[in-house]
Steps between C-alpha positions, in 0.01 A plus 500: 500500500852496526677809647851688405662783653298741228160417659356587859471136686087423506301485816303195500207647674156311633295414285731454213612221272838569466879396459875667534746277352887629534839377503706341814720830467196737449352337848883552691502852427162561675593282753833691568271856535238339728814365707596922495177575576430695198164507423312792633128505701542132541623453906239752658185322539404793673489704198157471283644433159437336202725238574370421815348218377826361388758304748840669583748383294788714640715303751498765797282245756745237446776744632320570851591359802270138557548113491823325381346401218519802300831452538476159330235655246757782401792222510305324225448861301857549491588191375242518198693829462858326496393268292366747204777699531744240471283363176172676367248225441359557114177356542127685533254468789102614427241595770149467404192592657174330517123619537240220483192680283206464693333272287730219544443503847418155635160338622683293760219327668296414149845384310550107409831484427699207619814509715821560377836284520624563827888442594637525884809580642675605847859496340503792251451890557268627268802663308667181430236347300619584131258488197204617695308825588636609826277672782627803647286545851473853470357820630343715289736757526738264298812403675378578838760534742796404312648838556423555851427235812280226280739183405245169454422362125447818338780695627749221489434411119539898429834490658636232370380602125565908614387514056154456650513804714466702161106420560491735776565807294232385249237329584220683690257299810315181388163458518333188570439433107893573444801325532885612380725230293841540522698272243893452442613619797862376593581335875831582662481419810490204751353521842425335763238589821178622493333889618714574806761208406547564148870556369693536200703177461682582160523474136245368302514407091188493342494246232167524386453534117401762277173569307516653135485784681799484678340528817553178741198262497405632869163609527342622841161623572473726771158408657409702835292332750263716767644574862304321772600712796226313649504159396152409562400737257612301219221239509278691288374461138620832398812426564476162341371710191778740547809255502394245203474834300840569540654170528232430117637847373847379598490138349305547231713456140537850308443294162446134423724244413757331662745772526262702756353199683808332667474441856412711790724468826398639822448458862378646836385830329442749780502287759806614701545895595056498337419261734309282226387151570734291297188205445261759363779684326605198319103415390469826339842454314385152387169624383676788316730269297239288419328707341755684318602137386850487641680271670595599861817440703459550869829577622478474908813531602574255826122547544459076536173506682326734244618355177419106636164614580443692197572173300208297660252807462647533148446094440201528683279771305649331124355205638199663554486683181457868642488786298614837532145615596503167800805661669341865507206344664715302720658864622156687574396175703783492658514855608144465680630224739519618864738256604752517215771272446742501243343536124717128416275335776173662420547401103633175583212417762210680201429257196467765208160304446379653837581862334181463244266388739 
């Protein structure tokens, strides 16, 4: 659906299989009243309303008094706003939503589906892998602190692409089944830091080509992972169920052919500020792409020790010839073990043979 100025901008609500497609300009002039805090019944949380369900897209938390980084969040907002004033970018941006039907739902532990390709790096962000599906580690409020105190993966790439902040006024909670794709969204800034260190460190030209859409061939999934308050807690099979349905409704290609199935690059989903164990984490993402038969990129960045040993667990179960279905079983085992290690050691210590017996 594309919208113009004639039309009432859709709500992409739960449940729904939807898009909004609109021009770079269109998205500017939205931005420019959330940055005026213009839209009404959408700061009180307090207030039971229809939108409650709905993140704040007005700007008004990023004003209050907090960290430095705000200002370095707000630093990058204003340039994106120099920048289009100076020269209006003419291309179009689309945010689609995603609801996996029941039905398609996986049988994880019965599935014998091979492992996909698996690449490994510690020298790229996430965001500067071009050509692939890019995970946003969200919350499912989309955007999740980017206008307030948050500022790790999800809030930096939001700030640095403020186009993607448009989400926030559209797109309604995700569920576990969901997921939110945001695709031709324009950089402009560079930073440097990370959460309390971040900072605005300039210009940035985005180079990256245009579709036949005119939208730039930048496609992120916005993927959120549970909050482990209590780490411990994650260790459970419901949980396990819970995160390959989101990273399988995330990953999976929205038609076939080689347009849709290009490569998947991700990381340590929720395993900073969610407290997720980064060796289970990175199972669950494996089994995910494997069986939505896509190559996956795991994009550690300066993470050494985890990508090394996720090469020799990687080599190791190939070798072994396990199936999507082995590494499931490999989880529940793992789970019941009362002096638990890390998952690398108990899969590379378990022949998958052992598994059937």
């Amino acid at each position: 659906m594309k919208c113009t100025i004639f039309q009432p901008l859709p709500l992409l609500r739960i449940g729904t299989n939807r898009s909004v497609t609109m021009s770079q300009q269109q998205a500017a002039s939205l931005l420019a009243c959330a940055f005026f805090c213009l839209f009404p019944n959408r700061s009180d949380y307090k207030q039971k309303n229809k939108r409650r369900s709905f993140p704040n897209p007005n700007f008004n938390a990023l004003y209050q008094s907090g960290h430095p980084k705000k200002i370095q969040k707000l630093k990058c907002i204003l340039h994106y706003f120099r920048r289009i004033t100076e020269k209006m970018p003419n291309g179009i941006i689309t945010i689609q939503r995603f609801a996996l039907p029941t039905h398609l739902f996986p049988q994880w532990s019965d599935l014998q589906t091979g492992l996909c390709d698996l690449h490994l790096t510690t020298g790229k962000k996430i965001e500067d892998v071009n050509g692939a599906l890019q995970v946003d580690f969200a919350c499912k409020y989309i955007g999740g602190g980017v206008l307030g105190n948050g500022c790790v993966q999800e809030e930096i790439r939001f700030t640095i692409c403020p186009e993607m902040l448009v989400s926030l006024l559209v797109c309604e909670r995700m569920e576990p089944n969901e997921c939110i794709f945001l695709i031709g969204c324009e950089r402009y800034s560079s930073y440097r830091g990370y959460a309390n260190s971040f900072q605005f460190d300039g210009d940035y030209i985005d180079n990256t080509p245009k579709d036949n859409w005119g939208r730039k061939w930048s496609h992120l999934v916005a993927m959120d992972a549970i909050c482990f308050r209590d780490p411990s807690t994650q260790y459970d099979m419901e949980c396990v169920d819970r995160e390959l349905l989101k990273a399988y409704t995330s990953f999976r290609p929205l038609e076939e052919g080689s347009d849709y199935e290009f490569a998947i690059a991700t990381g340590n989903w929720g395993c900073g500020a969610f407290h997720g164990d980064k060796y289970v984490k990175a199972i669950i993402q494996l089994m995910a792409a494997s069986e939505a038969r896509r190559p996956l990129i795991y994009a550690a960045y300066h993470d050494k020790t985890l990508i090394d040993s996720l090469d020799v667990v990687y080599d190791y179960l190939k070798d072994q010839k396990a199936t999507i279905g082995d590494l499931y079983q490999y989880l529940k085992r793992y789970f019941t073990q009362m002096d638990r290690g890390s998952l690398f050691e108990y899969i590379l210590n378990t022949p998958v043979s052992f598994l059937k017996s």
